[in-house]
C-alpha positions as CSV (number, residue, x, y, z in Angstrom):
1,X,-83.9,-40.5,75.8
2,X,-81.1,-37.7,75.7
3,X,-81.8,-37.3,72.6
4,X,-85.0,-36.6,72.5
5,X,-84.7,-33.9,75.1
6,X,-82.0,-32.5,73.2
7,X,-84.5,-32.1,70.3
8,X,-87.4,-30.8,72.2
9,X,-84.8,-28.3,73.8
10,X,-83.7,-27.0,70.3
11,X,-87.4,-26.7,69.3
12,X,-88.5,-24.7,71.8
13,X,-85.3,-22.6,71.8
14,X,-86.1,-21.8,67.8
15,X,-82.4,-22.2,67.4
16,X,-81.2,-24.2,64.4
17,X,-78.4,-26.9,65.6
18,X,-74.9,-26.8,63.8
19,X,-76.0,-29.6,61.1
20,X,-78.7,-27.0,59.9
21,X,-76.2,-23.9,60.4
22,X,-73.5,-25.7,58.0
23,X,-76.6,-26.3,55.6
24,X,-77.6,-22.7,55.7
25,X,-74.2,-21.6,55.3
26,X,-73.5,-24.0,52.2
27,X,-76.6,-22.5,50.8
28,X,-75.6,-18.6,51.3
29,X,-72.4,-19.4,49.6
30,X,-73.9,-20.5,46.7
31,X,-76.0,-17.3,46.7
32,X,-72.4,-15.5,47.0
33,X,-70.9,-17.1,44.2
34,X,-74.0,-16.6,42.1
35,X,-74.1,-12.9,42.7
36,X,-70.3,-12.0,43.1
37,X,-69.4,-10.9,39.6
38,X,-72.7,-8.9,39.3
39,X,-72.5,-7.5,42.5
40,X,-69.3,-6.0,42.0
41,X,-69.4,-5.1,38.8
42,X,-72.6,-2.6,39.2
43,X,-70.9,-1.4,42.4
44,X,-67.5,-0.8,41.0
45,X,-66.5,2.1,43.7
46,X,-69.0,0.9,46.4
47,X,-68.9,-2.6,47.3
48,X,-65.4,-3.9,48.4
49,X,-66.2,-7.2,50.0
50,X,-68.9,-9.8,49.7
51,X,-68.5,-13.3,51.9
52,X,-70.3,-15.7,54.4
53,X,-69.6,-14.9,57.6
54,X,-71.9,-15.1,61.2
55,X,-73.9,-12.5,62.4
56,X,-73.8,-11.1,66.2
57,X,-76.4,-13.6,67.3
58,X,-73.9,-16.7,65.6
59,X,-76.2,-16.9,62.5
60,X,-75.5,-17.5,58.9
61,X,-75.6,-14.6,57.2
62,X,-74.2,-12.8,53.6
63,X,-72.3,-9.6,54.6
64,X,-71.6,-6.8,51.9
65,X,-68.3,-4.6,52.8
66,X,-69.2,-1.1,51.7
67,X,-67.0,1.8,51.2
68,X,-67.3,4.6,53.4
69,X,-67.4,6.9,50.9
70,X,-70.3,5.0,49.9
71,X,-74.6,5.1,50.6
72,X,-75.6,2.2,51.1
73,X,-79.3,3.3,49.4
74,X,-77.4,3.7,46.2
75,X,-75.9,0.2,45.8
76,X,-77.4,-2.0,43.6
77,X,-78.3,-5.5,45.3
78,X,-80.0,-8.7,43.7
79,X,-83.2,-9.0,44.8
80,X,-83.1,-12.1,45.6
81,X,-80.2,-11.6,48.5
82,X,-83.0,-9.5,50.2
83,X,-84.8,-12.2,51.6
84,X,-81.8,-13.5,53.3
85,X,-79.8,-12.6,56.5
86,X,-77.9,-9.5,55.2
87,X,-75.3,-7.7,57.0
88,X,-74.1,-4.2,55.4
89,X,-70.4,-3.7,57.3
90,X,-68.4,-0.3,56.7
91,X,-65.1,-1.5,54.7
92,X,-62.1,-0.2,53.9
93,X,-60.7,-0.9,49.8
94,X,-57.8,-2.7,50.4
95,X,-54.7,-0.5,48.5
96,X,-53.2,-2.3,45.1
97,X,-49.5,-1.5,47.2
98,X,-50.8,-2.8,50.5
99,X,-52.7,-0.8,52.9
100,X,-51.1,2.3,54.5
101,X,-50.1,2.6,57.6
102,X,-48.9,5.2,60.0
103,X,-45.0,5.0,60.3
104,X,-44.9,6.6,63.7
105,X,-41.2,6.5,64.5
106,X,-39.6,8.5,61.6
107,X,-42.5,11.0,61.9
108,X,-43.1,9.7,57.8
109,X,-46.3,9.9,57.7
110,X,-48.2,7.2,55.6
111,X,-46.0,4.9,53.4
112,X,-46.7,1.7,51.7
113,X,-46.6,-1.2,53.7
């Protein structure tokens, strides 16, 4: 009988339980790996991350690191990844060195890391 109120709880809550959130997940990865190389390529200086990840109400969803220097009307993005849970996050290019950092205590200013 627990079970069955379990179920009736999650259908009237509208929220999927893990097993469906590990399919939906599996499913936007595929999505990801379909679109990766194309995304990317026709957003060489825009796009600088593409990945599965949850959004703020602990939903799948496919998130698209953009630069700052970036607009995100400009990018060019599959259709298809429309009709999904998309997330468009602010990201910074990660430096071919290493990021740079701050060196605060020599008063050096930004060096490689």
């Amino acid at each position: 009988m627990a079970e069955v109120e379990k179920d009736r709880v999650r259908a009237e809550s509208g929220k999927p339980d893990m097993e469906e959130k590990v399919k939906k997940m599996m499913e936007l990865n595929e999505l990801r790996e379909k679109w990766s190389d194309k995304l990317f390529q026709d957003n060489p200086d825009s796009v600088n991350s593409f990945m599965v990840t949850m959004d703020e109400n602990n939903m799948p969803a496919i998130e698209i690191g953009v630069d700052p220097s970036a607009s995100q009307e400009s990018l060019a993005v599959p259709e298809e990844l429309f009709s999904e849970n998309l997330i468009f996050r602010t990201v910074e290019r990660m430096r071919d060195a290493g990021p740079l950092i701050l060196d605060l205590e020599d008063g050096a200013g930004l060096k490689r890391a």
